[in-house]
C-alpha positions in Angstrom: 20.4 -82.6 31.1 18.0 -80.3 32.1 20.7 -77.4 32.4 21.9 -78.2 29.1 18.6 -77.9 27.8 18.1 -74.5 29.2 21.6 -73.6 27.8 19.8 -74.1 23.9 16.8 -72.9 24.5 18.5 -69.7 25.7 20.8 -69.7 22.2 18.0 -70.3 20.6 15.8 -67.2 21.9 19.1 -65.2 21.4 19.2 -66.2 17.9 15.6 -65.2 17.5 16.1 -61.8 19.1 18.7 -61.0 16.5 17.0 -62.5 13.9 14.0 -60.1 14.9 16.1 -56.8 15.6 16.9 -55.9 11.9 13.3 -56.6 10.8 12.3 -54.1 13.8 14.9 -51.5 13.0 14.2 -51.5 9.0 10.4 -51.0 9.6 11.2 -48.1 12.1 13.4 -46.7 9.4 10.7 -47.0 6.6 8.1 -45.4 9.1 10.2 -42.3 9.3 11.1 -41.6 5.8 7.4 -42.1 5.1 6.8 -39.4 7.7 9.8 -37.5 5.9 8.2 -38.2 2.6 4.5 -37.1 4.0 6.4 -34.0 5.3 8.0 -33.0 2.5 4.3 -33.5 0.4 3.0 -31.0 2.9 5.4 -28.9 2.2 5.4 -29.2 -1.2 1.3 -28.0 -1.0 2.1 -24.5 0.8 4.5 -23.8 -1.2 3.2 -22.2 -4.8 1.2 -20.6 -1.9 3.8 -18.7 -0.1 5.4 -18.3 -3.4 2.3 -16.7 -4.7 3.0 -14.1 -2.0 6.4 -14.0 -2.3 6.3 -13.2 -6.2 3.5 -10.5 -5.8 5.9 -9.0 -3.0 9.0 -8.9 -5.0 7.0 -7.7 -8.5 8.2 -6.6 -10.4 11.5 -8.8 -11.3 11.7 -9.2 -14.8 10.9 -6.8 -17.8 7.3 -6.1 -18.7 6.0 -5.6 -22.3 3.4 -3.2 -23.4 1.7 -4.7 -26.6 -0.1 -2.2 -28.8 -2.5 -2.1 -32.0 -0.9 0.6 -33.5 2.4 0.6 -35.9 5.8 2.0 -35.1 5.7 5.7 -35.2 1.4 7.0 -34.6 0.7 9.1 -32.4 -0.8 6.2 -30.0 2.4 4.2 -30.5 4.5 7.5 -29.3 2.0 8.0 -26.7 2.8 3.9 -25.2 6.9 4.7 -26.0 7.0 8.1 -23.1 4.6 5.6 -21.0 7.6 2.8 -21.3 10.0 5.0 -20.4 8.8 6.8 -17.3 7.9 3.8 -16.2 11.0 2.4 -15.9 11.7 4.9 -13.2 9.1 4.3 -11.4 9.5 0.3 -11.2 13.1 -0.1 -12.0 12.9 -2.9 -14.8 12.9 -2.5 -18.3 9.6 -1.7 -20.2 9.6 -2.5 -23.7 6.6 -1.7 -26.6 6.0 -4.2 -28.9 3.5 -3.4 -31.7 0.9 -6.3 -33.1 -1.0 -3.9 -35.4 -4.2 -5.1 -37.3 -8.2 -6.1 -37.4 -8.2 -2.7 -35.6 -6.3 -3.7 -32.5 -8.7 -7.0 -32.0 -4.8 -8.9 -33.0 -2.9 -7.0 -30.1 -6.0 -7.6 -27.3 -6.3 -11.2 -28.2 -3.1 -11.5 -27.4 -2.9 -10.5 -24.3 -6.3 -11.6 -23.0 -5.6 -14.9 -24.2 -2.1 -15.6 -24.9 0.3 -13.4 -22.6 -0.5 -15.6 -18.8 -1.9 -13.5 -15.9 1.8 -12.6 -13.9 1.4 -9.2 -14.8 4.2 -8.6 -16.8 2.2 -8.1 -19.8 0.2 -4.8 -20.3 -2.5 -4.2 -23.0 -3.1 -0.6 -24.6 -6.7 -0.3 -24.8 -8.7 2.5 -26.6 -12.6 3.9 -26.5 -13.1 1.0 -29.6 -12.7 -2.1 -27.2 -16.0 -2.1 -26.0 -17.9 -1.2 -29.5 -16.7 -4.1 -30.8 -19.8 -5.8 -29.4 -21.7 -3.5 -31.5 -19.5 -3.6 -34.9 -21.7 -5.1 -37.4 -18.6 -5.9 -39.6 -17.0 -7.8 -37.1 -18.9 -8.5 -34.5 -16.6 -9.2 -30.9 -18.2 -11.1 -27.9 -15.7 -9.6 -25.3 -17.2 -6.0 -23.0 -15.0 -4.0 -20.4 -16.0 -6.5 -17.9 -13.7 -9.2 -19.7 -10.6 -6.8 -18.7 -9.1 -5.5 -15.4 -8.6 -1.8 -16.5 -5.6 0.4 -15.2 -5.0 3.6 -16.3 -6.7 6.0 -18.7 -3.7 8.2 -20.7 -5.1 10.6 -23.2 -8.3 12.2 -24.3 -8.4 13.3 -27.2 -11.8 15.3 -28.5 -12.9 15.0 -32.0 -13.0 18.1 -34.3 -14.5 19.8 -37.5 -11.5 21.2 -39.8 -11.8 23.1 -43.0 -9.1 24.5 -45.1 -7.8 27.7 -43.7 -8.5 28.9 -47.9 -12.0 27.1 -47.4 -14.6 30.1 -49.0 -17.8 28.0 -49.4 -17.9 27.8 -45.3 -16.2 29.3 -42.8 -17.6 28.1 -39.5 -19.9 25.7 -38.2 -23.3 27.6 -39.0 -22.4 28.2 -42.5 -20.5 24.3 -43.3 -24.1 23.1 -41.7 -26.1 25.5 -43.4 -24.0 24.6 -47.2 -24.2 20.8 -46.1 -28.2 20.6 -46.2 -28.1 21.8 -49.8 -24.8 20.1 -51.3 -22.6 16.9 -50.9 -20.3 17.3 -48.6 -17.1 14.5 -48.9 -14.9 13.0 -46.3 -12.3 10.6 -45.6 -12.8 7.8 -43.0 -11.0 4.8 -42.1 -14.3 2.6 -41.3 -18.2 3.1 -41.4 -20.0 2.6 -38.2 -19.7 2.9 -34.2 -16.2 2.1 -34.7 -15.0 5.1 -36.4 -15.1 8.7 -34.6 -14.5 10.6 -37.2 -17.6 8.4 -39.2 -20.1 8.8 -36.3 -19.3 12.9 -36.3 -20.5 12.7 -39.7 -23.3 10.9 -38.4 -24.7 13.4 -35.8 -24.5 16.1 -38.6 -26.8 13.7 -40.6 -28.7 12.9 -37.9 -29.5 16.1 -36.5 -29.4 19.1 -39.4 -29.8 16.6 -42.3 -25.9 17.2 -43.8 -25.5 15.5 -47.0 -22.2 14.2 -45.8 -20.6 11.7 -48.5 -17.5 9.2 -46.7 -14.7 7.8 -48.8 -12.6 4.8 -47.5 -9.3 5.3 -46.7 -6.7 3.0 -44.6 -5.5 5.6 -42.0 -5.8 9.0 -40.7 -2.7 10.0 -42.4 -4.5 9.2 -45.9 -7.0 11.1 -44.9 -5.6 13.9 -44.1 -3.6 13.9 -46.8 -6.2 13.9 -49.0 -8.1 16.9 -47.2 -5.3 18.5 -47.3 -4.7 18.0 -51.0 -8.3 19.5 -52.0 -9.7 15.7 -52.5 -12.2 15.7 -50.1 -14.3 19.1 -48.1 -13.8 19.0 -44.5 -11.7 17.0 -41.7 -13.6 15.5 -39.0 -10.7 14.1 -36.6 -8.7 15.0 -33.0 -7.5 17.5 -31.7 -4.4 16.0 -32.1 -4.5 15.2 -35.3 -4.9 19.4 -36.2 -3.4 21.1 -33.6 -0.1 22.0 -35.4 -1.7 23.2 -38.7 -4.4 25.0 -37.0 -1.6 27.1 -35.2 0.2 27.7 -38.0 -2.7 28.7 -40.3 -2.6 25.5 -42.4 -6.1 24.7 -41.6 -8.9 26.0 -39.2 -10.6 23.7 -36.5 -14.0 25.5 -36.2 -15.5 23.4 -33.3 -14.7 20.7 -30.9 -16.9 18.1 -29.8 -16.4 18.3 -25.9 -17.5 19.7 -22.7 -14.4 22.9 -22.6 -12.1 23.4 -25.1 -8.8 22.0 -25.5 -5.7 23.6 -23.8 -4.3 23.3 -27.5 -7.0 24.7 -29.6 -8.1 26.9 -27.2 -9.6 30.0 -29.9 -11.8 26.8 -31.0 -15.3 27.0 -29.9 -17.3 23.9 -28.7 -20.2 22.3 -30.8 -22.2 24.1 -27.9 -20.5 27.7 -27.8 -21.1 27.8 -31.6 -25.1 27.7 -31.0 -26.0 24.1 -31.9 -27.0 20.7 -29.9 -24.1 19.2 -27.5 -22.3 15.8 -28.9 -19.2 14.7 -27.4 -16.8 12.6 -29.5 -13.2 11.9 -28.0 -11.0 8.7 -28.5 -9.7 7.7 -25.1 -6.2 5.5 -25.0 -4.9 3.8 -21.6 -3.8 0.3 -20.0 -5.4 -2.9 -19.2 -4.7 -6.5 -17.7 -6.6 -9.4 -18.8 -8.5 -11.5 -16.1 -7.1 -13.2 -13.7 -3.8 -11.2 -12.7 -3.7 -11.2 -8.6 -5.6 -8.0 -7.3 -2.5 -6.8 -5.1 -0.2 -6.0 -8.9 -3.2 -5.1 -10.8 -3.2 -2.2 -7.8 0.8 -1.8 -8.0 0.5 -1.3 -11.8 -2.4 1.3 -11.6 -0.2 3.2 -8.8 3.1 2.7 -11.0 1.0 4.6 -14.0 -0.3 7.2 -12.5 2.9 8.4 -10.9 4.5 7.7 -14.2 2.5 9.8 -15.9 3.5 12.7 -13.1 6.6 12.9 -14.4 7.8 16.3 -16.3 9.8 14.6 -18.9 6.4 12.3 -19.6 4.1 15.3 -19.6 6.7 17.6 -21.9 7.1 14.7 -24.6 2.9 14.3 -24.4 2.1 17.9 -24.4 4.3 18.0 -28.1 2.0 15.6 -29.3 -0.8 17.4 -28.7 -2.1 15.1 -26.0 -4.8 15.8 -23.5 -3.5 14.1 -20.4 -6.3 12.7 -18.3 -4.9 9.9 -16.3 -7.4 7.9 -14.3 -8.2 4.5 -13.1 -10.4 1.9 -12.4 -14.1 2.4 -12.4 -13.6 6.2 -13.2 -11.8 4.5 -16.7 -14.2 2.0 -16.9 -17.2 5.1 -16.5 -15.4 7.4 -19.2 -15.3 4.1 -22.3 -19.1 3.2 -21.0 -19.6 6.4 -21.6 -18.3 7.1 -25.1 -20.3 3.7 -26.1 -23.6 5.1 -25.3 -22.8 8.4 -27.4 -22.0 6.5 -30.5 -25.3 3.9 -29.8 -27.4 6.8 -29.9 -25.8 8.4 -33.1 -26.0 5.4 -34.6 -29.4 4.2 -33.2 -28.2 0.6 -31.6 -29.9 -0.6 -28.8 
């Protein structure tokens, strides 16, 4: 009896031990696709970081898009085109200009400070109005050069004072200031205020020998020079680009630049300074900038792309044309050279 006993009590423990095993075996199971699973989480959290490093290694991989305030065909717009293309040798992808002209360029910076993400595949052309826009009265803009990462600086380009090369009334800068304290004087500007270089030239003469200096509205350079060209209004206040060509030829006659030296292009043209009277500097400045938040290590790859673009002799023939002054820089030195353009034109224009 007692053996017999012992006989089912041992079936019955056996029957328990399997009953058990499974249980055991699917819990073990579960344990280790949880660790799988907690693995595969922890994996999942390094990941955007390596990545992170792996894109900024490999950048750039896809095309990159300049976006400009200027339409098809200006001289900036030409200027961003010879950019595109040298470029491309330098980073091997395709670099393509796409123009979002209006309000000034505030429709093209928008867009990439706000609108364009921070991979660094989308570059901004920014000129020496960005940071008067603070200052603007007409449209006042809360964003300064700190709200950018700047890259490169391209051109300078100095303003000038043009007459007609048939001009009789005045034929240099003592006798236009000397005729402008006693009679009107008309000229052709796009805007009135900080904003407009060819304005605050105007300005200064005001300002400091009392010219009776008369502006008239227009919607571009072009119509502006159109019209001084067409006897419509006196003088031309603009860049040295914008005269270069004529004054060569004898269609007009720069009589002074507003710079430090004179231009390799107008270089029989004195400087405000070399003609006898009080120093102003006037230039528009045109070069590259990220908006915040692109990763520090292709904010540096882009600068160093640009500069050795802008080494390259097909670049500097195509911008010489133009009339261009090259001045490539970067970084604070470009940050230093808009700053300093700003505090000319607050001083002109009395801003604080």
């Amino acid at each position: 009896m007692k053996k017999t006993v012992s006989i089912l009590m041992l079936a019955m423990m056996a029957a328990s031990l399997a009953a058990c095993s499974p249980t055991t075996t699917a819990t073990t199971a579960a344990e280790v696709k949880a660790s799988d699973t907690a693995g595969s989480t922890d994996s999942q959290k390094t990941a955007p970081s390596a990545s992170a490093n792996s894109s900024i290694d490999n950048w750039p991989e896809h095309p990159i898009t300049i976006i400009i305030g200027f339409s098809a065909g200006s001289g900036t717009d030409l200027g961003a085109r010879y950019m595109a293309s040298a470029l491309e040798k330098v980073l091997g992808v395709s670099v393509v200009v796409e123009n979002n002209a209006g309000s000034g360029s505030w429709i093209a910076w928008n867009q990439v400070m706000y609108n364009s993400g921070t991979d660094g595949y989308t570059v901004g052309l920014i000129n020496h109005n960005f940071p008067m826009g603070a200052y603007n009265t007409a449209a006042i803009r809360k964003e300064t050069l700190d709200d950018v990462q700047l890259l490169v600086n391209q051109v300078l380009d100095s303003n000038v004072l043009a007459i007609r090369s048939n001009e009789n009334r005045f034929t240099d800068v003592a006798s236009f200031i000397d005729y402008s304290k006693e009679n009107d004087v008309m000229i052709a500007v796009q805007t009135v205020g900080i904003t407009d270089g060819d304005a605050t030239c105007a300005e200064w003469f005001r300002n400091t020998y009392g010219s009776k200096i008369i502006t008239v509205p227009v919607d571009s350079a072009a119509e502006g020079l159109n019209m001084f060209k067409a006897g419509d209004v006196d003088v031309f206040f603009g860049n040295v680009g914008d005269v270069y060509v004529a004054h060569n030829e004898g269609e007009m006659k720069a009589v002074c630049q507003f710079s430090e030296k004179r231009s390799e292009f107008l270089p029989d043209v004195p400087t405000i300074t070399e003609a006898g009277f009080d120093e102003y500097i006037g230039f528009s400045a045109r070069g590259y900038f990220y908006p915040q938040g692109v990763e520090p290590a292709i904010v540096e790859k882009m600068q160093d792309a640009m500069m050795l673009a802008m080494e390259d002799p097909d670049y500097q023939e195509n911008m010489t044309k133009l009339g261009l002054g090259l001045m490539p820089m970067k970084g604070d030195d470009f940050y230093n050279l808009l700053a300093s353009q700003l505090e000319n034109r607050k001083k002109v224009w009395n801003i604080q």
